[in-house]
C-alpha positions as CSV (number, residue, x, y, z in Angstrom):
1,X,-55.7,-109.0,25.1
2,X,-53.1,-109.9,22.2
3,X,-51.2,-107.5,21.0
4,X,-49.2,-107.7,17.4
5,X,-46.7,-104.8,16.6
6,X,-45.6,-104.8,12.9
7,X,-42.6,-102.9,12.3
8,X,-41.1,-102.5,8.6
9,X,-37.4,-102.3,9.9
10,X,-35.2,-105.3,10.9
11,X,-32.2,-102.7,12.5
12,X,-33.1,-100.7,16.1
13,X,-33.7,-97.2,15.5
14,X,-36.3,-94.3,16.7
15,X,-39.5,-96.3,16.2
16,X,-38.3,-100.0,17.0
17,X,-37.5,-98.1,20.8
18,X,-40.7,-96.7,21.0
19,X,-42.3,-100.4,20.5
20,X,-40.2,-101.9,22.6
21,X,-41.0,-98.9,25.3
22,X,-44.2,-99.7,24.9
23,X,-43.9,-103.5,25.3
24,X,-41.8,-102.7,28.9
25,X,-44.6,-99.9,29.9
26,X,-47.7,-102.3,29.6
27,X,-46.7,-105.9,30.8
28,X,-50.4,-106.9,31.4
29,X,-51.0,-107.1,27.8
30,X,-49.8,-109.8,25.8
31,X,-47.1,-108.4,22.7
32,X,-45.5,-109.8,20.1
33,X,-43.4,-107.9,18.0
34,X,-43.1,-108.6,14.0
35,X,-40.5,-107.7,11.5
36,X,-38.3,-109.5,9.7
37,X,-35.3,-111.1,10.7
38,X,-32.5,-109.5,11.8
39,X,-30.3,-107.4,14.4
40,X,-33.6,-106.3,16.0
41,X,-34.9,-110.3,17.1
42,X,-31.6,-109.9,19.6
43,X,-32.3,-106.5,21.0
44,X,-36.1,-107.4,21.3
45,X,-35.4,-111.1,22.9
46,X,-33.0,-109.8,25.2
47,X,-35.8,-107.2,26.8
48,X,-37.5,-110.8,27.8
49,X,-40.1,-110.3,24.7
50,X,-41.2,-112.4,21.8
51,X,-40.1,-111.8,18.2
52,X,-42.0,-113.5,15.3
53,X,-40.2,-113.1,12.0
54,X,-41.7,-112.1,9.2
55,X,-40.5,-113.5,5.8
56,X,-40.9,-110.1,4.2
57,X,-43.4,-107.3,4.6
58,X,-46.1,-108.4,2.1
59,X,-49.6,-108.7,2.6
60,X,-49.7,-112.3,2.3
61,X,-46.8,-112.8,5.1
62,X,-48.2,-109.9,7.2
63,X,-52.1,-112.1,6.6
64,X,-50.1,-115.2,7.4
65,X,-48.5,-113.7,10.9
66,X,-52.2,-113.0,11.5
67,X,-54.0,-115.9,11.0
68,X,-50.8,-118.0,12.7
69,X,-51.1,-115.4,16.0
70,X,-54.8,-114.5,16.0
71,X,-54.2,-110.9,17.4
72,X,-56.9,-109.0,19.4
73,X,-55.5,-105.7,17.6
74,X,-52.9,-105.2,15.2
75,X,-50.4,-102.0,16.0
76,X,-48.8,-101.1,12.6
77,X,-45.7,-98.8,12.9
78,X,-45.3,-95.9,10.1
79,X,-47.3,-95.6,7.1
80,X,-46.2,-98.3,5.2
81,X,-46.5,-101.2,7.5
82,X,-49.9,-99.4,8.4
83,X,-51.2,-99.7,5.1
84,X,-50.1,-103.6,4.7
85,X,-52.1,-104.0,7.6
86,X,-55.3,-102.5,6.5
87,X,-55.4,-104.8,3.8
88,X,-54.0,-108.3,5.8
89,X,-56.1,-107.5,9.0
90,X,-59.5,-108.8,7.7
91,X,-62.0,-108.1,10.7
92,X,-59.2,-107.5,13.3
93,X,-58.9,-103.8,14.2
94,X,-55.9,-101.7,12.9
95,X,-53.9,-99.0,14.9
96,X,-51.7,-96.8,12.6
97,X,-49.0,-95.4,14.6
98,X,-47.4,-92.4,12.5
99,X,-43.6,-92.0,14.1
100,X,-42.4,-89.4,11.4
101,X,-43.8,-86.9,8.6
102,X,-41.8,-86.8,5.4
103,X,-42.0,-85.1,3.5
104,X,-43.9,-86.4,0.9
105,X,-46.9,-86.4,3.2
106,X,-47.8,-82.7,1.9
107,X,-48.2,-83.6,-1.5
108,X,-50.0,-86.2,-4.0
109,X,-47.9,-89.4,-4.2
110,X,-48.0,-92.9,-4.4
111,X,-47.3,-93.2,-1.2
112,X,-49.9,-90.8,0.3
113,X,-52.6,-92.0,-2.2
114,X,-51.6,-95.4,-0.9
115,X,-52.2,-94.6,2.6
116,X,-55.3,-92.5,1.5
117,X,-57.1,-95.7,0.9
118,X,-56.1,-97.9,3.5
119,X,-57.4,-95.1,6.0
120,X,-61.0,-96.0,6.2
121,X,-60.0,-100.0,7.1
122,X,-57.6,-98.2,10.0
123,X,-59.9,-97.6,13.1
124,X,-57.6,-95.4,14.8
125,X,-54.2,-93.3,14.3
126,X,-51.5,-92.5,16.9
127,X,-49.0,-89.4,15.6
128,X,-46.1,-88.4,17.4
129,X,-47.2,-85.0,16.9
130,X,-50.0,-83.1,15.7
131,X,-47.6,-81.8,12.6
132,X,-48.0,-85.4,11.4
133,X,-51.5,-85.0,10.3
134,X,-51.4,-81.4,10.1
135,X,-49.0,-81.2,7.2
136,X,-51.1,-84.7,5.2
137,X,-52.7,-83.7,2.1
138,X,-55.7,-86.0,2.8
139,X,-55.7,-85.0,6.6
140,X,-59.2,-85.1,6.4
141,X,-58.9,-88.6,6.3
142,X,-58.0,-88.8,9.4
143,X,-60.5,-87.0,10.7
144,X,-61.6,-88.3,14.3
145,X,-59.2,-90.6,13.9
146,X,-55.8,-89.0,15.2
147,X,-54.7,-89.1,19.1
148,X,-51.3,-87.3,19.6
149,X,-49.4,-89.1,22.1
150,X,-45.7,-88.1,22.2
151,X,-43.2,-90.7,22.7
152,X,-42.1,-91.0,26.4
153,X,-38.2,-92.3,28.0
154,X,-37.5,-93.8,30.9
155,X,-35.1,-91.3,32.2
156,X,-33.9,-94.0,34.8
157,X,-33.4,-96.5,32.8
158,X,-30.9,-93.9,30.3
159,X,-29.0,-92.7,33.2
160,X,-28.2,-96.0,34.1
161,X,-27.2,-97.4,31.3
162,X,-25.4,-94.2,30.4
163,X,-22.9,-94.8,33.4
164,X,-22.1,-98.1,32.3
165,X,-18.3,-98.3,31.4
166,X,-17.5,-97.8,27.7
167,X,-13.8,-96.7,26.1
168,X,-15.1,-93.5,24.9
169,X,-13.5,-90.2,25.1
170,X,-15.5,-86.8,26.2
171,X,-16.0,-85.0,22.8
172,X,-17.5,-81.6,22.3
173,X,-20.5,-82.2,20.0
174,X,-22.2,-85.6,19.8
175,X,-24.5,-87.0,16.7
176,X,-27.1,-89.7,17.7
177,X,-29.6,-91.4,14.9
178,X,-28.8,-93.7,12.2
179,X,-26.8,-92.5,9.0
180,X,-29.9,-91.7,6.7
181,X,-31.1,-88.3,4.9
182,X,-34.0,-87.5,7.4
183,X,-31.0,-87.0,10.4
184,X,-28.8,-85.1,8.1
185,X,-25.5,-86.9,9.3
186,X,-24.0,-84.8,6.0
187,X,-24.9,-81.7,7.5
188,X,-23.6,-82.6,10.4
189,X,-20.3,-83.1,9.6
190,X,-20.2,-79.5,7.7
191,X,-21.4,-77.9,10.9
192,X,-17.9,-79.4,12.5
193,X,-16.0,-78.1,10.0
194,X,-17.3,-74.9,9.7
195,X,-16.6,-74.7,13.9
196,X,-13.3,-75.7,13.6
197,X,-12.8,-72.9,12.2
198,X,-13.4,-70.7,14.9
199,X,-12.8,-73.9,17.5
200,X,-10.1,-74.5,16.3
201,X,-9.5,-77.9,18.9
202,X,-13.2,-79.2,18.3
203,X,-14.0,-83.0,18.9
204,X,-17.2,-84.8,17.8
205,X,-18.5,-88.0,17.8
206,X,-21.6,-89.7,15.6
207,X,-23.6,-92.9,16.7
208,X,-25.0,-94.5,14.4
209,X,-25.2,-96.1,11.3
210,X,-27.2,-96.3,7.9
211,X,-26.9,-95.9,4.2
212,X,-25.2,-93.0,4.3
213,X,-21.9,-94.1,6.1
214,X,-19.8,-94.2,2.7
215,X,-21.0,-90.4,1.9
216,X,-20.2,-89.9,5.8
217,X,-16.9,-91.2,5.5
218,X,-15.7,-89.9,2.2
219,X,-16.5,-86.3,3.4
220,X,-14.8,-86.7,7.0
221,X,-11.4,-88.0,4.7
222,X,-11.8,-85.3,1.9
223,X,-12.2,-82.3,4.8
224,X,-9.4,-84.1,7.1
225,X,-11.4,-84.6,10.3
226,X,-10.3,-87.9,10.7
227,X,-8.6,-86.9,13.5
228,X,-11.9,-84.5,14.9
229,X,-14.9,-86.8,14.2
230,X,-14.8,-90.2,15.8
231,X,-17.6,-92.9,14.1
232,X,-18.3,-95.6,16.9
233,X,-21.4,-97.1,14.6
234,X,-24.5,-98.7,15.5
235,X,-24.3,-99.1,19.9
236,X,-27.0,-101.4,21.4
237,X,-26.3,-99.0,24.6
238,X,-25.3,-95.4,23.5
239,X,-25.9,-93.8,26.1
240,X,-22.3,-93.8,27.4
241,X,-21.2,-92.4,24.1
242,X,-24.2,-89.9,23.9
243,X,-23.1,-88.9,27.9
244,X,-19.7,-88.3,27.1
245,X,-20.7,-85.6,24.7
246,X,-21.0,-81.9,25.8
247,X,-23.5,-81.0,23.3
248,X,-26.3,-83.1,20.7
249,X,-26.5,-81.5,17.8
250,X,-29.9,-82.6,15.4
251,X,-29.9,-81.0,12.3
252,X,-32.5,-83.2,10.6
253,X,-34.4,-82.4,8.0
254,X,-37.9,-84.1,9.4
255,X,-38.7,-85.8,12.6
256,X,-42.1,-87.1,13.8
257,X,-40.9,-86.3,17.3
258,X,-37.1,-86.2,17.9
259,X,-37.0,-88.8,21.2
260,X,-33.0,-88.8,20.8
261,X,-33.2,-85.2,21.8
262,X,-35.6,-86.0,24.6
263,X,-32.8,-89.0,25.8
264,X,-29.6,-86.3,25.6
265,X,-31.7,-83.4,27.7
266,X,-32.2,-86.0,30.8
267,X,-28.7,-86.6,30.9
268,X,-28.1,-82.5,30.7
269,X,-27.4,-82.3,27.3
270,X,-28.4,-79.1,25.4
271,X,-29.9,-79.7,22.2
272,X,-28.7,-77.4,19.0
273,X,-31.4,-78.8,16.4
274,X,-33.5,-77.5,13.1
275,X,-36.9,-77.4,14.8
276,X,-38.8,-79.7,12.6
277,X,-41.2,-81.7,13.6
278,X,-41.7,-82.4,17.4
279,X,-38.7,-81.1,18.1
280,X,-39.8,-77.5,17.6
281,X,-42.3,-78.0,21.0
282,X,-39.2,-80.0,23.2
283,X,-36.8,-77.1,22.1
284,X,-35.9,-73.9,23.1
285,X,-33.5,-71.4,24.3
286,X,-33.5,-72.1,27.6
287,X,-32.2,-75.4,26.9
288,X,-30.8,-75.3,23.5
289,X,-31.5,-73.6,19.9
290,X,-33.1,-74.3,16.7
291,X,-31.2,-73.1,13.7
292,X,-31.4,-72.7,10.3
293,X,-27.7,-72.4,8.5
294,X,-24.5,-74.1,9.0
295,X,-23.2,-70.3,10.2
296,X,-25.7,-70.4,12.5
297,X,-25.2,-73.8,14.1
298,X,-21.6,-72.6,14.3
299,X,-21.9,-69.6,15.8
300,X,-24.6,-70.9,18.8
301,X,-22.3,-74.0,19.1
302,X,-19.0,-71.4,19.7
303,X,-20.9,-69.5,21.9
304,X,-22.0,-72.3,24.2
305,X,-18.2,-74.1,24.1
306,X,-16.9,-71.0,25.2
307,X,-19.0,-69.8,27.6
308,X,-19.8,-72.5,30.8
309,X,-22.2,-70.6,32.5
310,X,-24.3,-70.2,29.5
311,X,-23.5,-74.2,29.1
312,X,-24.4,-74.7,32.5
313,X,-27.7,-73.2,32.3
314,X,-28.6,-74.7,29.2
315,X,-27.7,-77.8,30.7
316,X,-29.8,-77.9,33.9
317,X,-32.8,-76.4,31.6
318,X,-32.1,-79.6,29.4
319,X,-32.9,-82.1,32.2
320,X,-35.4,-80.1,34.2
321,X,-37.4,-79.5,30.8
322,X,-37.0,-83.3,29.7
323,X,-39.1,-84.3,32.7
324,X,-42.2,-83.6,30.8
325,X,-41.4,-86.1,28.4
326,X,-40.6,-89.0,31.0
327,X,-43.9,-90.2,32.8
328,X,-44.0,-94.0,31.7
329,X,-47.3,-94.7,33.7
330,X,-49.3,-91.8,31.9
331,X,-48.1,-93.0,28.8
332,X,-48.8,-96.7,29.6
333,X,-52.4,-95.9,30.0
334,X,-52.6,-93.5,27.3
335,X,-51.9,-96.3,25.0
336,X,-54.1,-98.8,26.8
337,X,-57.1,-96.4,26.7
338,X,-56.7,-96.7,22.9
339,X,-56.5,-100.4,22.6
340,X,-59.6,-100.4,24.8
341,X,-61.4,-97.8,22.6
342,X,-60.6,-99.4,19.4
343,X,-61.6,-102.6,20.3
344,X,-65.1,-100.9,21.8
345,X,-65.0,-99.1,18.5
């Protein structure tokens, strides 16, 4: 079986791990990975996989990757590349794999009019989390459609490459996820400044990067947390960064699922997030919070810096709790069982 993953995205981020999880989880099946070029062709070649490059994301390129590759089934990542799909696929079979829900999902749009009609050529859907289609105006769409698998890490594989030696300082609060308005990075930095002013000695670090950087930047200078905020950019291995943090903090405003929270519980991090999205089922008080306002980030995050046995706790919780989200072989043949059943289809 041939396997061809479309991906939008030429930069690593949330959904280009997932593929590349899935590509390491199922090494019986043959998978080649398709975007265009860019950082990711590295990042995918040097997990020992092949990269075709797309000259852009058209349905003419995406046909011409077909007929070039001759795919048993084509797994399209995210609603746009899904929809390209339907319409390049001709009589190969289509997997949608829905990584997020924005929020334009619960209204009528071009885009979800756009993805309304490629549905019927889609034989099956994956979501992240049942939110996904919940919260899609033509959900009835995807009717019979729709397995919920949630994304899965290889807890091993982050704790080891989380002790592998970096220069980086132990900070108080840690950011992970790339600088872009669904992960917030904006509100991120006001939560940091609104706790230095009860924490007065607060450190934080953010991991990532994104269109948003300059915004990023300009408030870190205009609020003077040069000197409390440390920007270490885009890490092919953040885990050392992430591990060196006390606490994640996730204030996004949507997430399909939230697997960066999922990667900082194994490694005992609590997790002070919003709650949308999958993240609302991974998080609780027992290892963590969900919040609504800056003053309420603040005052969880106060609490848990000054208390360590309430940190300690939280942080045991954190990694005992992420064990549900770390069985690679159930999620290896959860995927399988759907390339099988939409090729039966």
């Amino acid at each position: 079986m041939r396997v061809l993953h479309l991906l939008k995205s030429n930069k690593y981020s949330g959904a280009e791990n997932v593929v590349l999880t899935i590509m390491d989880a199922c090494p019986d099946v043959e998978m080649i990975y398709a975007s265009t070029d860019g950082p990711i062709r590295k990042v995918v070649e040097d997990r020992g996989h092949r990269f075709y490059p797309l000259e852009d994301t058209s349905v003419r390129m995406v046909k011409k990757a077909v007929d070039e590759l001759q795919p048993d089934i084509i797994h399209a990542h995210d609603f746009t590349m899904a929809s390209t799909a339907a319409w390049a696929a001709g009589e190969i079979p289509v997997i949608a794999h829905l990584h997020n829900n924005p929020p334009w999902l619960k209204k009528v749009s071009v885009k979800s009019i756009v993805f309304a009609l490629a549905l019927p050529k889609i034989r099956q859907v994956i979501s992240v989390s049942q939110v996904v289609e919940d919260e899609y105006i033509f959900r009835g769409l995807m009717k019979n459609k729709n397995t919920v698998i949630g994304n899965v890490v290889d807890a091993e594989v982050v704790r080891q490459k989380a002790r592998e030696k970096r220069d980086c300082k132990p900070v108080d609060l840690v950011y992970l996820g790339r600088m872009s308005l669904p992960k917030n990075p904006l509100e991120f930095c006001k939560i940091v400044c609104e706790v230095k002013r009860l924490f007065p000695n607060i450190t934080a670090r953010m991991i990532g990067d994104g269109e948003l950087m300059p915004q990023v930047k300009e408030y870190i200078c205009c609020h003077e947390l040069e000197d409390i905020i440390e920007l270490v950019g885009f890490q092919s291995n953040p885990y050392p960064y992430l591990n060196a943090g006390k606490v994640m903090v996730m204030p996004s405003i949507w997430e399909g699922f939230g697997l960066a929270a999922v990667e900082g519980m194994c490694l005992g991090k609590p997790v002070v997030c919003s709650g949308v999205g999958g993240m609302d089922k991974i998080i609780d008080a027992s290892c963590g919070a969900k919040c609504r306002t800056t003053d309420e980030y603040s005052r969880i995050l106060v609490e848990l810096l000054n208390d360590n046995t309430v940190y300690e706790v939280k942080s045991k919780n954190a990694m005992r709790k992420s064990g549900r989200y770390t069985d690679m072989k159930k999620y290896a043949d959860d995927i399988c069982r759907i390339y099988k059943a939409t090729i039966e289809r």
